[in-house]
FIVO-934492 format. One record per atom (N, C-alpha, C): residue number from 1; residue in three letters; atom name; z, y, x. Coordinates in pm, whole numbers, plus 50000, padded with zeros to 5 digits. Last residue first. Layout:
REM residues N
nr;rest;atom;z;y;x
NUM;ala;CA;Z;Y;X
...
END
This chain:
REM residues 186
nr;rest;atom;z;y;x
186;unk;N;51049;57658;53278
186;unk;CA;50936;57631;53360
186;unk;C;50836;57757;53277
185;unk;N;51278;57536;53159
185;unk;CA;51267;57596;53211
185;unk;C;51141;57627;53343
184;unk;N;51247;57359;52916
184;unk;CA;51233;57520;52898
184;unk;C;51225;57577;53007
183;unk;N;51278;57108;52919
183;unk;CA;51362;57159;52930
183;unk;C;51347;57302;52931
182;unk;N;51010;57084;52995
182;unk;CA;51059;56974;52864
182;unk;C;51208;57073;52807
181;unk;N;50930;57137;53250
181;unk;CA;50886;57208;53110
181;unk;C;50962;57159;52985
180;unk;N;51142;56932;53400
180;unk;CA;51149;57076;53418
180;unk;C;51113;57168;53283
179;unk;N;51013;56729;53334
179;unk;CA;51142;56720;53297
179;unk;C;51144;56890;53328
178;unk;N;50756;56754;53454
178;unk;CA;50738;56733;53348
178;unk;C;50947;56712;53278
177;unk;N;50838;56762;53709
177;unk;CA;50757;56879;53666
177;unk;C;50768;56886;53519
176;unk;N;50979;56507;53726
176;unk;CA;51062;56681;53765
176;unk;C;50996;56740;53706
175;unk;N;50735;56357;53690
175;unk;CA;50860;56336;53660
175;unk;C;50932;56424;53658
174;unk;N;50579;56444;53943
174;unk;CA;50543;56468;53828
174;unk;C;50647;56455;53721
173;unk;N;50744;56373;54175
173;unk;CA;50714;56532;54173
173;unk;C;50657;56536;54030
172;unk;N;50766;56108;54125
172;unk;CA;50909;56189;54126
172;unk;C;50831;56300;54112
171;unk;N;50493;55987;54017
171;unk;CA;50570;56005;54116
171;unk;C;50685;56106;54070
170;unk;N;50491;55712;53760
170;unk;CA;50412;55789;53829
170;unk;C;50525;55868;53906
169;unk;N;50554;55448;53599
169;unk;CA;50582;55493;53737
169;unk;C;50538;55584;53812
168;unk;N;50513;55434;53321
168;unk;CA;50416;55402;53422
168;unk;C;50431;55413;53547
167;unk;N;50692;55557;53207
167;unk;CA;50676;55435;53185
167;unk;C;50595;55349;53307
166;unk;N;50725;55843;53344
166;unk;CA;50862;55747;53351
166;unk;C;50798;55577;53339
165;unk;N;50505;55948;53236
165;unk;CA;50532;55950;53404
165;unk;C;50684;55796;53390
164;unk;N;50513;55934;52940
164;unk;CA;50422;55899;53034
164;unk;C;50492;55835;53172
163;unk;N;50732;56112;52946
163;unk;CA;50772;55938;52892
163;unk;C;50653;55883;52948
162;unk;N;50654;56347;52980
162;unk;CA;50743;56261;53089
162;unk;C;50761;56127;53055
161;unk;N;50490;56390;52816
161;unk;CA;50413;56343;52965
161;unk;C;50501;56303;53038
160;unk;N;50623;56441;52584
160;unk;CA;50534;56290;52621
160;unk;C;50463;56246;52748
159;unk;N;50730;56655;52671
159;unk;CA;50854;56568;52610
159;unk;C;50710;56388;52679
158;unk;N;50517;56817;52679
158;unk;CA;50598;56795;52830
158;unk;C;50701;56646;52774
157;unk;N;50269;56911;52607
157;unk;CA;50331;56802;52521
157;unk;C;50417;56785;52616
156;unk;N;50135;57098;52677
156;unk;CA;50244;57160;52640
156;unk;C;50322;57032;52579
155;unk;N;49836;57014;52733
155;unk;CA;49841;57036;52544
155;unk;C;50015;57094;52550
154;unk;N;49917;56927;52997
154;unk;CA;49836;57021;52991
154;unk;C;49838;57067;52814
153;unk;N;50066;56716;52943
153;unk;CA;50083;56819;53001
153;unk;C;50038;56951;52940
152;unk;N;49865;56527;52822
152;unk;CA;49983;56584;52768
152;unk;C;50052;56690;52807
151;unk;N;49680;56490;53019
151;unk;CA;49616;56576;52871
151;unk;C;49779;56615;52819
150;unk;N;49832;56439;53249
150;unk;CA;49801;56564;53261
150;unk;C;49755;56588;53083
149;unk;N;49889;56175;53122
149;unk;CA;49995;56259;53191
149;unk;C;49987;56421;53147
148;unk;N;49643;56045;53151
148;unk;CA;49757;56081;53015
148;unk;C;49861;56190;53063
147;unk;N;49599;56075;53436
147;unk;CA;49487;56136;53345
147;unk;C;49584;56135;53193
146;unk;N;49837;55894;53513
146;unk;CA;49797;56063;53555
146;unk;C;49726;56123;53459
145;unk;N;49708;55673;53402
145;unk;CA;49823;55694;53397
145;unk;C;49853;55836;53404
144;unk;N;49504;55602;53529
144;unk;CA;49476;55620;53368
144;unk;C;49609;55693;53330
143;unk;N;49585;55562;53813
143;unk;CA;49517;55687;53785
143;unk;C;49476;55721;53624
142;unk;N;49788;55324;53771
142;unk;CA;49830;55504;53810
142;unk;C;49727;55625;53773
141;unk;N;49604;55155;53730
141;unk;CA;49750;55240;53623
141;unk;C;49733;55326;53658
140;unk;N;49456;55173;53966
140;unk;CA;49370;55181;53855
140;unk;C;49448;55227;53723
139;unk;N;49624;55102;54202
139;unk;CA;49558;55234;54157
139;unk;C;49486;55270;53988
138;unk;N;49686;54837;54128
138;unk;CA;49778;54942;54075
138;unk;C;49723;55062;54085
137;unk;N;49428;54632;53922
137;unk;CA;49546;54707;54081
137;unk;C;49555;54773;53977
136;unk;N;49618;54447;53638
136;unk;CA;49467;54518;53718
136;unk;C;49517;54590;53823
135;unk;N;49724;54295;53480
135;unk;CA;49752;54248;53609
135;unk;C;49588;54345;53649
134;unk;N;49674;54313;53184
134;unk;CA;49573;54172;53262
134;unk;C;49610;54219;53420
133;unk;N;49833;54506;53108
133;unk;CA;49854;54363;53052
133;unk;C;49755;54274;53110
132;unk;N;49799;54753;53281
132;unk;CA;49917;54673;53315
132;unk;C;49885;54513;53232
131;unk;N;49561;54827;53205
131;unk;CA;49595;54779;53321
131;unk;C;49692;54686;53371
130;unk;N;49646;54863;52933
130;unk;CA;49485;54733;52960
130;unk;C;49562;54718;53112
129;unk;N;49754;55099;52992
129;unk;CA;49805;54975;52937
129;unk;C;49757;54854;52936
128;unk;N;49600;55246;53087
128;unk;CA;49719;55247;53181
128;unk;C;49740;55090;53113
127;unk;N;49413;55288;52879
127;unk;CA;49333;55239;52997
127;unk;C;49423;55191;53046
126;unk;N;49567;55460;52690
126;unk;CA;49520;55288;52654
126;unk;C;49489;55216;52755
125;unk;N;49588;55636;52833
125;unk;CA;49681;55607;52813
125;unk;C;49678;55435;52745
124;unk;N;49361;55735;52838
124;unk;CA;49377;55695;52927
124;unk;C;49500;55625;52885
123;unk;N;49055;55752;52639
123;unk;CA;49234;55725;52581
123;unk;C;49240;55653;52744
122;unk;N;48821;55839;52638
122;unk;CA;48922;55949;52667
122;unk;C;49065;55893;52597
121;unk;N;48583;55678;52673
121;unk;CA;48611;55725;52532
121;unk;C;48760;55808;52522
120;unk;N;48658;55613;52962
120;unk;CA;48520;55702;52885
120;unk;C;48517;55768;52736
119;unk;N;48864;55469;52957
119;unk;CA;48877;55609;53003
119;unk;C;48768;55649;52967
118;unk;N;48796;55287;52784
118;unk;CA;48890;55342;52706
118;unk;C;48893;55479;52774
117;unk;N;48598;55087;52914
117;unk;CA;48550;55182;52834
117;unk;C;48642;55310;52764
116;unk;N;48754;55045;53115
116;unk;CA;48674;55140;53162
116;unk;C;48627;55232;53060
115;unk;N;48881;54853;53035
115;unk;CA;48956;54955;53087
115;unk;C;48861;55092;53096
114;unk;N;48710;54693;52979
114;unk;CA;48807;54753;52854
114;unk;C;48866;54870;52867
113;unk;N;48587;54615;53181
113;unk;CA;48505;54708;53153
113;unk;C;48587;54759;52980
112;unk;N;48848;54486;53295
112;unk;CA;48815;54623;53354
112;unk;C;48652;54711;53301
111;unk;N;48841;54277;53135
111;unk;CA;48946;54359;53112
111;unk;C;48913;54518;53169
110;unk;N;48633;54171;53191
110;unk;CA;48639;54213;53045
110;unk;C;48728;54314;53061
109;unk;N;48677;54072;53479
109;unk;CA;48567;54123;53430
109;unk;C;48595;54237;53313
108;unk;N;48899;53932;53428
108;unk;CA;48932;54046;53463
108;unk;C;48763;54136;53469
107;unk;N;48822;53644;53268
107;unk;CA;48930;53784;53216
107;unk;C;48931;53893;53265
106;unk;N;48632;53584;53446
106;unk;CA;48598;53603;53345
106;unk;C;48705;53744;53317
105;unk;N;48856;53504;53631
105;unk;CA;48724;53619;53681
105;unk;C;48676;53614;53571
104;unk;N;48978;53294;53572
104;unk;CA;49050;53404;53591
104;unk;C;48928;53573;53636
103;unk;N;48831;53089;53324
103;unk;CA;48844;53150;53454
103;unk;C;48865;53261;53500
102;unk;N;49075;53064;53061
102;unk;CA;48875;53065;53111
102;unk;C;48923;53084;53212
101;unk;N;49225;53011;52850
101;unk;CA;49288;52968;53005
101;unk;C;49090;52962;53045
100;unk;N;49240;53128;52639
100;unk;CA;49148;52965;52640
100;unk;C;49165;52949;52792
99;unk;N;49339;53320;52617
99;unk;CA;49452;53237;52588
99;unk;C;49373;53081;52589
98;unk;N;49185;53471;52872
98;unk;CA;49351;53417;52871
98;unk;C;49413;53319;52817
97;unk;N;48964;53513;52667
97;unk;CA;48984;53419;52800
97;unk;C;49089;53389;52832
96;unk;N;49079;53671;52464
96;unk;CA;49020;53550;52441
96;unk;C;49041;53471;52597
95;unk;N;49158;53877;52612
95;unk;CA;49237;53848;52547
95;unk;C;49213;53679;52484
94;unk;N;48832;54038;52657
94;unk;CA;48992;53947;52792
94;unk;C;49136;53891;52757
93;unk;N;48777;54037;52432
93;unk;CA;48739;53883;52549
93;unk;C;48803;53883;52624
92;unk;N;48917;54212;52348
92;unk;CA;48902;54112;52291
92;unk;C;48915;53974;52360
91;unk;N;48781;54422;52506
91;unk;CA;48960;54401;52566
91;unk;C;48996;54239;52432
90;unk;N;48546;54451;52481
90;unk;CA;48567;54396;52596
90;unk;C;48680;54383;52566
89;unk;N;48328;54411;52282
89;unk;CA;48453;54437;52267
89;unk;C;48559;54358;52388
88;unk;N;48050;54455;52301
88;unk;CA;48138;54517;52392
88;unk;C;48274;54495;52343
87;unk;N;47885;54224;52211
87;unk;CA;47896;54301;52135
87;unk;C;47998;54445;52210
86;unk;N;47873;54090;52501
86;unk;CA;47788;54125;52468
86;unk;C;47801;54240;52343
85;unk;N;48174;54000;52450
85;unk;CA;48083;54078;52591
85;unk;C;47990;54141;52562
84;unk;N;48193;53821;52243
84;unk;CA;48246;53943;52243
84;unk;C;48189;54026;52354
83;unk;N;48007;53640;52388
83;unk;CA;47947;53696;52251
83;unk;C;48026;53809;52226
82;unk;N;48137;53525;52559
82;unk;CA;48021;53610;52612
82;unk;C;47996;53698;52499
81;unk;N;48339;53447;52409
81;unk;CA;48386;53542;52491
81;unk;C;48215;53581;52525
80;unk;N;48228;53228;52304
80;unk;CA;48285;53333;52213
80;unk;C;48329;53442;52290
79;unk;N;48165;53050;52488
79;unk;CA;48048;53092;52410
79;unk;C;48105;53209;52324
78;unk;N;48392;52942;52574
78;unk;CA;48310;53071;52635
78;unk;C;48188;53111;52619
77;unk;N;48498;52818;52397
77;unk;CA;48591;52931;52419
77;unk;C;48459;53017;52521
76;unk;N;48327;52604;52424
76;unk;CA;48319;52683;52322
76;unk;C;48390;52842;52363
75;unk;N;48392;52508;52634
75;unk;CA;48256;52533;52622
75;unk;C;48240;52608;52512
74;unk;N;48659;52460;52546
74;unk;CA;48683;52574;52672
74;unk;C;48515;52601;52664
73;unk;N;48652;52225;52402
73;unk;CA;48656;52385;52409
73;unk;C;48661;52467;52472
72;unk;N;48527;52042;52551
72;unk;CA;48494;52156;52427
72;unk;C;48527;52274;52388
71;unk;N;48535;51922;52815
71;unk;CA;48596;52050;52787
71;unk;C;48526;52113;52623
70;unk;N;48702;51625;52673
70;unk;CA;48596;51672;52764
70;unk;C;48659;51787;52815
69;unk;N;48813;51534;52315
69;unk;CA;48773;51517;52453
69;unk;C;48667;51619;52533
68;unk;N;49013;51760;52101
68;unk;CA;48872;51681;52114
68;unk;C;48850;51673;52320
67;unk;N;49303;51856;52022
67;unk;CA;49247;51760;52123
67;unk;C;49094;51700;52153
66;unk;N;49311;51989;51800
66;unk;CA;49278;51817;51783
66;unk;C;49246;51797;51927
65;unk;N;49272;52243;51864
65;unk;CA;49405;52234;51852
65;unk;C;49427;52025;51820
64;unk;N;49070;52274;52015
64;unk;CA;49200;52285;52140
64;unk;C;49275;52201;52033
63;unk;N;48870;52235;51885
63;unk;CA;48854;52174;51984
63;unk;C;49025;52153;52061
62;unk;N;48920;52461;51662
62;unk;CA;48913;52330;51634
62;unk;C;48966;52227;51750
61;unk;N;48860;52746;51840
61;unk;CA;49027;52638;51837
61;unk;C;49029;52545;51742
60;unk;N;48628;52655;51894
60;unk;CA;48701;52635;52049
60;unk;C;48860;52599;51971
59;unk;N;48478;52712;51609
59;unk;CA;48484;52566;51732
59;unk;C;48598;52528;51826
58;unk;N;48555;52946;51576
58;unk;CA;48677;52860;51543
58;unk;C;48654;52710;51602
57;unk;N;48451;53063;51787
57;unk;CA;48566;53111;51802
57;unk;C;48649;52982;51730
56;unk;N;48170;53026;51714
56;unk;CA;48207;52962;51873
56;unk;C;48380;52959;51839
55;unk;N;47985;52967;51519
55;unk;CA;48108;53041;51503
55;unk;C;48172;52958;51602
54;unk;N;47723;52974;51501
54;unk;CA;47702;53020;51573
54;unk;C;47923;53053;51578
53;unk;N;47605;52721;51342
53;unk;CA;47638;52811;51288
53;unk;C;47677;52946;51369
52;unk;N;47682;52522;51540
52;unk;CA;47483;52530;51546
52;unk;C;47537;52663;51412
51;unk;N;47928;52527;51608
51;unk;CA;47879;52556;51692
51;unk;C;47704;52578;51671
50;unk;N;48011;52419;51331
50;unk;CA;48011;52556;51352
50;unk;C;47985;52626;51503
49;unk;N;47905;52168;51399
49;unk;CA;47857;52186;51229
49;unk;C;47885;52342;51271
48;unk;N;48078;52063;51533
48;unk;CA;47953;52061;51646
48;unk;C;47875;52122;51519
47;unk;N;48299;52036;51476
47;unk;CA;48307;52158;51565
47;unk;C;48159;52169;51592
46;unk;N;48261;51843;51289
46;unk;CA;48255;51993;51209
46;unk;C;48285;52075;51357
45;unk;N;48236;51631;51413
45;unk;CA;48159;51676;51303
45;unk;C;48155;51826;51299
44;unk;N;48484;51636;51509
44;unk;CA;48410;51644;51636
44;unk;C;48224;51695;51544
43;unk;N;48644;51574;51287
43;unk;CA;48659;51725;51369
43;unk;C;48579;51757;51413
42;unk;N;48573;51287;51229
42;unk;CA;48536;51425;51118
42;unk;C;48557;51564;51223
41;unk;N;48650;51169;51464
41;unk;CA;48483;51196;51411
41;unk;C;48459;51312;51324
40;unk;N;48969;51214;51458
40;unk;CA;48820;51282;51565
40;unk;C;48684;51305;51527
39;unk;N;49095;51100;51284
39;unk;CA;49041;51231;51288
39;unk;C;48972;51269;51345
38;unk;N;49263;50869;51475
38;unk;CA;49199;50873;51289
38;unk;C;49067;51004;51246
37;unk;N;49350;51015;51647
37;unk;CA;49231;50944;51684
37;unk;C;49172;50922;51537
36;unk;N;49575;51148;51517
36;unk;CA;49477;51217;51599
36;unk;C;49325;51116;51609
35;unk;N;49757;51003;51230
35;unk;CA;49729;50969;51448
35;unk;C;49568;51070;51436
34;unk;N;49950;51156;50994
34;unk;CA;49786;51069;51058
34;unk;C;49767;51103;51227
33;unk;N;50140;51244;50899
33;unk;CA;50142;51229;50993
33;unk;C;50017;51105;51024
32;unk;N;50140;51381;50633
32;unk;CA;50105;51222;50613
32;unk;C;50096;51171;50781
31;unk;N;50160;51660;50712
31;unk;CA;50225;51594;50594
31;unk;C;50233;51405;50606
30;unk;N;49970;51647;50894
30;unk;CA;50050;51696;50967
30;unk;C;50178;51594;50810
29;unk;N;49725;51671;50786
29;unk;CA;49714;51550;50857
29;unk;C;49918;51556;50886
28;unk;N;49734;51824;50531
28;unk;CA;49737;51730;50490
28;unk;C;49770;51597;50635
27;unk;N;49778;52065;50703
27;unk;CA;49894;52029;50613
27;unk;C;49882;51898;50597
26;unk;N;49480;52060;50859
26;unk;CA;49632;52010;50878
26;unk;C;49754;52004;50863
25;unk;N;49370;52116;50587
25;unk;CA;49357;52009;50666
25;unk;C;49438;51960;50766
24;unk;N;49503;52370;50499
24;unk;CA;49475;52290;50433
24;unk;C;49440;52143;50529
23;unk;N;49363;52499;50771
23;unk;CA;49492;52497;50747
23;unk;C;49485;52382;50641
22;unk;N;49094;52461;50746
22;unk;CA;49143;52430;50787
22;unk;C;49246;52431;50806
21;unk;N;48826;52449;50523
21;unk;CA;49001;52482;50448
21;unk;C;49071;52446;50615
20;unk;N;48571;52358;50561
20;unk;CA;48625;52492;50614
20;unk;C;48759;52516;50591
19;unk;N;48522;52122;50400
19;unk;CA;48490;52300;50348
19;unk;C;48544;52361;50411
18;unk;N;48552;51965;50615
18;unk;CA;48375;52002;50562
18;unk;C;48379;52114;50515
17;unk;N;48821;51991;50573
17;unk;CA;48764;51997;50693
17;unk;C;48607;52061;50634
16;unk;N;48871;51827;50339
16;unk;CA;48882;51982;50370
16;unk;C;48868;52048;50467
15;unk;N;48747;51546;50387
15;unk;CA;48693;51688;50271
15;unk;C;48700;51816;50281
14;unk;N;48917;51493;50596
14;unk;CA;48797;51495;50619
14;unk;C;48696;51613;50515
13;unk;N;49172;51493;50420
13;unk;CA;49160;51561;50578
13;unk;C;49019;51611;50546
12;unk;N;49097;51318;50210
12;unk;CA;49099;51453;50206
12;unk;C;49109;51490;50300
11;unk;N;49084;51071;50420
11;unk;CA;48970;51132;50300
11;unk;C;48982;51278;50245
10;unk;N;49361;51069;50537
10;unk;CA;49187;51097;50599
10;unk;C;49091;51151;50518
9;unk;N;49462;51025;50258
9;unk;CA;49474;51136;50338
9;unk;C;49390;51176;50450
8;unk;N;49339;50759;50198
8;unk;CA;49337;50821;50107
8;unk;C;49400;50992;50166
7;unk;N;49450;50586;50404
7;unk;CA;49295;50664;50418
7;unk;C;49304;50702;50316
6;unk;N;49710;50620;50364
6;unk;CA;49690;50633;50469
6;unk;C;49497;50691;50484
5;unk;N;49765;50489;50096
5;unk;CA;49763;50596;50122
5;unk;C;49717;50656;50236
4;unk;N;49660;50228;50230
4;unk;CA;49562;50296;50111
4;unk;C;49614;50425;50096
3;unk;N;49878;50155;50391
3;unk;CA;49709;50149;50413
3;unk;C;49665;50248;50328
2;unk;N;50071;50134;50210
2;unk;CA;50064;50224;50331
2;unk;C;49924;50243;50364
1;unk;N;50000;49880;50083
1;unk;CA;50000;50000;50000
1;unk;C;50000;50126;50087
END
């Protein structure tokens, strides 16, 4: 009688898989604790059903989260990162590569044209932060870092250019300067 419930929960696994319900699919494997190997064909179905659909992203975490053999996902995970590349959403893909563990030169690629794009589009203060969360040199904080500094500065914002200078470590002489105006006396 175990039996028959037993593929009678594959069978819906497998159904709600086809439609895409994937949560739903592993309530049902996770509920009825079905062995992984039970499941492969239908997964390995449907990762290779949204890889010719072009949806790399949920391929890769189909692939990771069933275990499918090889590297699938990670072949997937970097079919979805070029594709963020390409559309520019660079701080995406360096966020994607990380958590698909891609190659550490992928991530910092992305990260520094995230970085790059943020000082072009004039949020340095975003740039400082890209820096710090993918580990980018330290000139590269410091100088997104300064560039926030000074727009705040410079706009009389002294209260935010010191929280600037403070977060980011920028130097004692900017720190004073900016504690100095904050304080009126400047």
């Amino acid at each position: 009688m175990a039996e028959k419930g037993l593929t009678e929960a594959v069978r819906l696994f497998e159904e709600k898989m086809a439609q895409g319900k994937y949560s739903e699919a592993a309530k049902i494997k996770e509920d009825h604790s079905i062995p992984a190997d039970m499941l492969q064909n239908s997964v390995e179905k449907e990762y290779l059903r949204l890889l010719k659909l072009g949806e790399h992203s949920i391929a890769a975490d189909l692939a990771r989260d069933y275990a499918l053999p090889g590297d699938l996902a990670k072949a997937a995970a970097e079919r979805s990162f070029r594709r963020k590349v390409d559309h520019e959403h660079y701080k995406a893909a360096a966020e994607y590569a990380k958590k698909f563990d891609l190659p550490p030169e992928m991530t910092r690629e992305a990260a520094v044209q995230a970085y790059n794009k943020s000082i072009d589009y004039g949020l340095p203060k975003n740039a400082a932060e890209i820096a710090i969360q993918f580990d980018l040199p330290e000139d590269m904080r410091i100088a997104a870092a300064e560039k926030a500094f000074m727009a705040f500065f410079d706009s009389g914002l002294y209260n935010k250019a010191l929280k600037v200078a403070q977060k980011y470590g920028l130097s004692e002489d900017l720190v004073r300067e900016a504690q100095t105006k904050a304080r009126g006396r400047g």
